[in-house]
N, C-alpha and C positions, 0 to 999 in steps of 0.2 A: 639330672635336670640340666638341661644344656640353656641355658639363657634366663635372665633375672630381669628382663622389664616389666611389666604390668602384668601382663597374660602371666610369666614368669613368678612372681611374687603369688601371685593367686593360685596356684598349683602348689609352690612351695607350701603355704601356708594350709592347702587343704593336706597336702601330704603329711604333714608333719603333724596335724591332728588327729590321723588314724594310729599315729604310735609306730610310725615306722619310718626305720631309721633312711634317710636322703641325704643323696650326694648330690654337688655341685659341680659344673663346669661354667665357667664364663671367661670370657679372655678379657673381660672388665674387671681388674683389678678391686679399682675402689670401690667396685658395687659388693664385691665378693667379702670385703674386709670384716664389715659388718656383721659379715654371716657366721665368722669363724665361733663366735661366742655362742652363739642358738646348741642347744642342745639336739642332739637326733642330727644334727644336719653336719658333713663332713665337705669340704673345700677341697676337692683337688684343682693343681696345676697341670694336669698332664691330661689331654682327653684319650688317650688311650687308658692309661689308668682307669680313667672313671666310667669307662664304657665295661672295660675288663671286670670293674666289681658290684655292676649295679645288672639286673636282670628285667629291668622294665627301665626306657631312655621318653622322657617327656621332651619333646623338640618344643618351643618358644621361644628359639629366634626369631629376627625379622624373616618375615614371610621368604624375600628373594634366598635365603640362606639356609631354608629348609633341607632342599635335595641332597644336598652334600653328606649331612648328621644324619638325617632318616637313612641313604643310603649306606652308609657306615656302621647303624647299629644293627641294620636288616643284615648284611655278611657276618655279625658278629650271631647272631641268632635271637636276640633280643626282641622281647615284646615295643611297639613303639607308639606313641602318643602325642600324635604332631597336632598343634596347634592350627584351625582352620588357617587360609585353605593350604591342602595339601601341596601344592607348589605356584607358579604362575607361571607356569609354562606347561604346554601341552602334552609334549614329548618328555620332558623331565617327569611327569606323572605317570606316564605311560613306562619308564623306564624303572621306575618305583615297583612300579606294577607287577612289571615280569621278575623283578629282585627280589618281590618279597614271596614270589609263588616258589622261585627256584631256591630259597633258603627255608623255607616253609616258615616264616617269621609272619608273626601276627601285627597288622599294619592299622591303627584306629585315628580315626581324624576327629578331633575336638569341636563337629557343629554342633557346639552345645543349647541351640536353641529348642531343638530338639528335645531338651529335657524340661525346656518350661510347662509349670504344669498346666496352664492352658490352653496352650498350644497343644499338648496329648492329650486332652479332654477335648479339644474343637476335633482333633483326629480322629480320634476314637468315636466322638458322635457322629462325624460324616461317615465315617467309612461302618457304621452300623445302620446305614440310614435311617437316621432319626431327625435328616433334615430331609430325605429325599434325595433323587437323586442330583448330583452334585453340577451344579450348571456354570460355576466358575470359581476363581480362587483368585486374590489380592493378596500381595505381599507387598511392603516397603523397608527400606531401610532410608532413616531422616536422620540424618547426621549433620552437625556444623562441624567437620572438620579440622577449621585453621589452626587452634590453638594445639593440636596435637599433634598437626601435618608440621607447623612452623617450629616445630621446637627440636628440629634437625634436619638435615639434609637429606638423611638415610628417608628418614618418615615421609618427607615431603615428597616422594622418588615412588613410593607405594603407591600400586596402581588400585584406586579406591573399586573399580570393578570387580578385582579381587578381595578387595579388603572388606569392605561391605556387601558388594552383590552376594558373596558364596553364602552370607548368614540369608540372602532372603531370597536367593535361584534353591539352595537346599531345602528350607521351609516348605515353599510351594510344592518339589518336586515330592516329598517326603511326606506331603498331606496328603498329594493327589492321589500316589500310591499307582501309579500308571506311566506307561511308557510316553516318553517327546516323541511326538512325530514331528515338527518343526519349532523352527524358531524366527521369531522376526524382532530386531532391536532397530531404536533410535536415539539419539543424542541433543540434547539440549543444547541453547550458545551458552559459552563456555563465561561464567560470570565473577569469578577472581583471578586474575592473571597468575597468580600469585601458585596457584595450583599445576602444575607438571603435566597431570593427566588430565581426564574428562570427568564430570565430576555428576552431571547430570542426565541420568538414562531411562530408558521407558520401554522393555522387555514386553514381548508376547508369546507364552508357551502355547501352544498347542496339544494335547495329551491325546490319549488313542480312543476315549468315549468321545473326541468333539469339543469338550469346553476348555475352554479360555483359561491361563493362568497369567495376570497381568503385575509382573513387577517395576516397581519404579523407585529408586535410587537418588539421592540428594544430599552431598556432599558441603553444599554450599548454604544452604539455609537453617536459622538457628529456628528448633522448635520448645517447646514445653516441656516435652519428654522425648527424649532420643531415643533411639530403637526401633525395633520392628512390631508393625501393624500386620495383622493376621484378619483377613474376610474369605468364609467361605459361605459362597448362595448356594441354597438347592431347592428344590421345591415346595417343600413345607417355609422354609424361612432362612436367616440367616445367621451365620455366628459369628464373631466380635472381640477379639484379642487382642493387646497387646503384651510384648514380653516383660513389661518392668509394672506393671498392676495385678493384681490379684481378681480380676471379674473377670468373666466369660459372661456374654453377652449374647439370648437367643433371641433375635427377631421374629418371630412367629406368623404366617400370612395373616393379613387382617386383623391383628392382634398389633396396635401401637404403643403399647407398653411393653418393654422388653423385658424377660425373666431372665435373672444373676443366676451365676454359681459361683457362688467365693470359692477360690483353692489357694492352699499355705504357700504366697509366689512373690511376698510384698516385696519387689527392690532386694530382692536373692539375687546373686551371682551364681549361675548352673555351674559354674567350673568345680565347685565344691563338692557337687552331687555328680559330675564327670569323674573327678579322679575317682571316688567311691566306687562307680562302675568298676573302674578299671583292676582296682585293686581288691574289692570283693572275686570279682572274674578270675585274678590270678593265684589269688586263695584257694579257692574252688569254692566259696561260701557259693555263687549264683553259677551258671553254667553258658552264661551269653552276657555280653557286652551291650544287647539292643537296649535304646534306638541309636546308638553314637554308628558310626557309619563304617564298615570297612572299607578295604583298598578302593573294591569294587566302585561302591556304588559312591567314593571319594573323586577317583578319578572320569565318573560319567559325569560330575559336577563343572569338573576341568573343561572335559567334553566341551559342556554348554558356555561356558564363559568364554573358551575359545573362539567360541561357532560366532560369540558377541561379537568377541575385541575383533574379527577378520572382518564382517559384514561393517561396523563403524569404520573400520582404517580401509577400505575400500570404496565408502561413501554410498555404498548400496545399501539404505535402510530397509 
C-alpha cells in the first residue's frame, strides 16, 4: 500500500480485516511510525522492496502522484488498485493504458460508488425497465471543500473536476450503461478566492438513445449531507438515491407518494467492500472484479473530464 492518508487508512484498515498480511510504503515517516506496532502490517523503507514482496500494489497517493506508482507496479507484473481517478492528465491515462495491455497487468480504479447499494438497485431497476424507458439521469457531487482543500498546499492544488467530478461523470456513465455522443460543460463565477481551481460546474452528457445525463458539481457550498445525489427518470416514474442513506426512492407516475426500499448502506464507507472485491478476485473465491472499473472504461472517464477541462479553459461553453 503506497500512501497512508485518508483514502490510505481506509484500505489499510479493510485490508488488514481480511487476515492478510500488508505492507507499507510511505515516504512520511511519522505517519509510518505508528504503523510499526499493528499486527499483519510490515513498514518498508525501500519502495522497491515493497513492490518486489507484495503481489496486489493499492495506489493512494495524492491524485497528481498516481502515474508514476501505478506505472512501476504494472512493469513489475502486479495486480493494481488505484484510488479514483486514475490520473488527471489525459495522456498519462492513456499511457497506463497501453502499459498495462503490454505487461498483461490487471489495472482496477477504486470508483467505489459504484458499489453503493442504491445506486445498484436504481441500476439494476433502470436497466430492467421497471421505470420505462430511461429519459434522463442526474448526478451531483455537493461538497464544501475548504477545510480539507486548506489544510495543505499539495490539497489545495487538486483539481476538484477530478477530484469530485470522476465520482459523479462515472456514476452517470455507469447507470446509463450507453455510449457519450457528446459533451457540453459550464462553469460557475468562481466564489472563494481561496480555491486554485474552478470549483463550480454544470456538465451535459449526451448518450446514444437521446437523453440527457446532467451533472453538477459544488465545491464551494456547505450542505446537510455531502456526496452524491443519484436521479434517474423514465417513463413509468422516477428513482431517488443518495450514496450516504439507506432509501431508494420510486416516484411512480401519478402515484404522489413515493415507495422505499431500505438496503444495508447507512453511512458505510464502500472502500471496505472494494478491497473485498479485489482480494476475494485474487483468491479465485469470485472470478470478476464488477462493477469497480478497469483500465478501459477508467480511462474513457479521463476521456470525458478532459473533453471538460479543454472546452472551460477555452471559454467555449
Amino acid at each position: 500500500m503506497i500512501g497512508t492518508g485518508l483514502a490510505g487508512q481506509r484500505h489499510l484498515e479493510a485490508q488488514v480485516k481480511q487476515g492478510i498480511k500488508t505492507g507499507i510504503y510511505n515516504i512520511n515517516s511519522a505517519t509510518t511510525k505508528s504503523l510499526r506496532t499493528q499486527s499483519n502490517v510490515i513498514v518498508f523503507k525501500n519502495f522497491q522492496d515493497a513492490i518486489n514482496w507484495c503481489n496486489l500494489v493499492h495506489i493512494c497517493t495524492p491524485d497528481d502522484m498516481h502515474t508514476e506508482y501505478v506505472a512501476e507496479a504494472i512493469k513489475r507484473g502486479k495486480t493494481v488498485l488505484c484510488e479514483k481517478p486514475l490520473t488527471t492528465n489525459l495522456q498519462d491515462a492513456l499511457d497506463l493504458q497501453n502499459l498495462s495491455i503490454k505487461h498483461k497487468s490487471t489495472l482496477i480504479v477504486g470508483q467505489n460508488y459504484r458499489l453503493t447499494p442504491t445506486f445498484m438497485e436504481a441500476r439494476k431497476m433502470a436497466l430492467e425497465g421497471q421505470i420505462g424507458i430511461i429519459t434522463g439521469i442526474e448526478t451531483t457531487y455537493l461538497h464544501d471543500m475548504t477545510e480539507y482543500r486548506l489544510n495543505s498546499k499539495a490539497r489545495n492544488r487538486q483539481d476538484f473536476l477530478y477530484v469530485g467530478g470522476s465520482h459523479a461523470v462515472d456514476l452517470a456513465y455507469w447507470v446509463a450503461n450507453e455510449q457519450i455522443m457528446s459533451i457540453q460543460a459550464a462553469v460557475g463565477n468562481k466564489i472563494k478566492s481561496e480555491y486554485e481551481c474552478q470549483e463550480r460546474y454544470h456538465i451535459i452528457l449526451k448518450f446514444a438513445s437521446g437523453f440527457l445525463g446532467h451533472i453538477k458539481l459544488d465545491a464551494s457550498s456547505a450542505r446537510s449531507t455531502n456526496g452524491t445525489d443519484l436521479i434517474i427518470e423514465g417513463e413509468k416514474g422516477q428513482l431517488v438515491s443518495h450514496n450516504k442513506l439507506d432509501m431508494l426512492l420510486f416516484y411512480e407516475r401519478g402515484n404522489k407518494k413515493p415507495k422505499s426500499i431500505r438496503l444495508p448502506n447507512t453511512k458505510t464507507h464502500t472502500i471496505a467492500l472494494e478491497v473485498k472485491i479485489i482480494d476475494d478476485y485474487l483468491s479465485g473465491k469470485t472470478d470478476s472484479y464488477w462493477p469497480l472499473p478497469d483500465v478501459n472504461e477508467a480511462v474513457n472517464t479521463i476521456k470525458i473530464l478532459d473533453a471538460i477541462e479543454k472546452t472551460i479553459s477555452s471559454n467555449n461553453n
